[in-house]
C-alpha positions as CSV (number, residue, x, y, z in Angstrom):
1,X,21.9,58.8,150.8
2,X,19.9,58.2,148.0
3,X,18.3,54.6,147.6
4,X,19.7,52.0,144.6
5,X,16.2,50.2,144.3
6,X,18.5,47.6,142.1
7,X,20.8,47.2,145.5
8,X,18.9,48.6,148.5
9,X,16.0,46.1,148.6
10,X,16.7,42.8,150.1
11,X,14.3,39.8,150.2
12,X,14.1,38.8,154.2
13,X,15.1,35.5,152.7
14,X,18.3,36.8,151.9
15,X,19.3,37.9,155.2
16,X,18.6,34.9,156.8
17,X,20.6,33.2,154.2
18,X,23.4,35.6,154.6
19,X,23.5,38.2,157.3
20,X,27.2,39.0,157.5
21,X,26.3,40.0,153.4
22,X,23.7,42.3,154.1
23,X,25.3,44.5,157.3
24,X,28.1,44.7,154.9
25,X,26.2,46.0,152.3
26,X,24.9,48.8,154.9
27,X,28.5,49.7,156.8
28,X,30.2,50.2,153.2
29,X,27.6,51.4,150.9
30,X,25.9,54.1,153.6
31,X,22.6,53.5,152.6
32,X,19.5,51.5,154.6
33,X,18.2,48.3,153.4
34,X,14.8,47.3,152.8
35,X,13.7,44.0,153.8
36,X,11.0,42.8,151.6
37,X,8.7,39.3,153.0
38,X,6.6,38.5,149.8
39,X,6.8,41.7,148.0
40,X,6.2,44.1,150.8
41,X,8.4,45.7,153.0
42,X,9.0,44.7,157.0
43,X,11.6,46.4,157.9
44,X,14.8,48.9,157.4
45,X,18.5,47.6,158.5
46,X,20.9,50.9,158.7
47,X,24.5,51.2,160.2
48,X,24.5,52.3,163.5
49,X,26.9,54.9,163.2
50,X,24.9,56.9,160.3
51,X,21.7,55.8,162.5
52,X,23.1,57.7,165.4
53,X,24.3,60.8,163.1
54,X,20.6,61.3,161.1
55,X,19.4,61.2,164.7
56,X,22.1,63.5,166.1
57,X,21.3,65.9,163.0
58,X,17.5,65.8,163.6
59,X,17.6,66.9,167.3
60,X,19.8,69.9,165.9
61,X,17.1,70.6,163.4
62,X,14.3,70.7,165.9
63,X,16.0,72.6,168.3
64,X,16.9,75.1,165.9
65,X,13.3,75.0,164.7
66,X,11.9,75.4,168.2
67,X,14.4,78.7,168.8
68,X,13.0,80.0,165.7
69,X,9.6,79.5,167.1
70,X,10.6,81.0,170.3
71,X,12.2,84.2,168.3
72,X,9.2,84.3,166.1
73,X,6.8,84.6,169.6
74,X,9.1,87.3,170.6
75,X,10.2,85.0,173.7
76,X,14.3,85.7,173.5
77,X,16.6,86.3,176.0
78,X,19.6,89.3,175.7
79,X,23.1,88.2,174.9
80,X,23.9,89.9,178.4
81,X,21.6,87.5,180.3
82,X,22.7,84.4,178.7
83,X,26.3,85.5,179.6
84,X,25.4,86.3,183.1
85,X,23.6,82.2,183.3
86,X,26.9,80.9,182.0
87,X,28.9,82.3,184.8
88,X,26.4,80.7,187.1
89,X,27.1,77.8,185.5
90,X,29.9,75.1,187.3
């Protein structure tokens, strides 16, 4: 998901002009949008499906980091004890 600075970065102006372009733009080409007001940028328009994946993948990432931290503590639980909680489980 690399950024086209040449297609990515939208003038605020153009969205109000032409909103239907712009989400679009995001649903087909995969990629955010930065809206620019006067040069700077005010915001970020993504498609909510890759919005909910990069969020989906980041809450794998930190729980994978936090078990890491947990192993790395030396706070783990055996295989059999896990097993034993899944049976407990409805």
């Amino acid at each position: 998901m690399n950024t086209r600075f040449s297609e990515d970065i939208i003038p605020l102006s153009d969205l109000k002009a032409n909103p239907g372009k712009v989400v679009r733009h995001v649903s087909e080409a995969h990629r955010p949008v930065l809206l620019t007001s006067r040069g700077r940028g005010v915001a970020v328009v993504q498609d909510l499906r890759d919005y909910e994946k990069a969020e989906e993948e980041c809450s794998f990432m930190r729980a994978v980091v936090k078990g890491m931290l947990e192993l790395d503590q030396g706070r783990e639980t055996p295989l059999a004890e896990v097993k034993k909680r899944m049976e407990q489980c409805p």
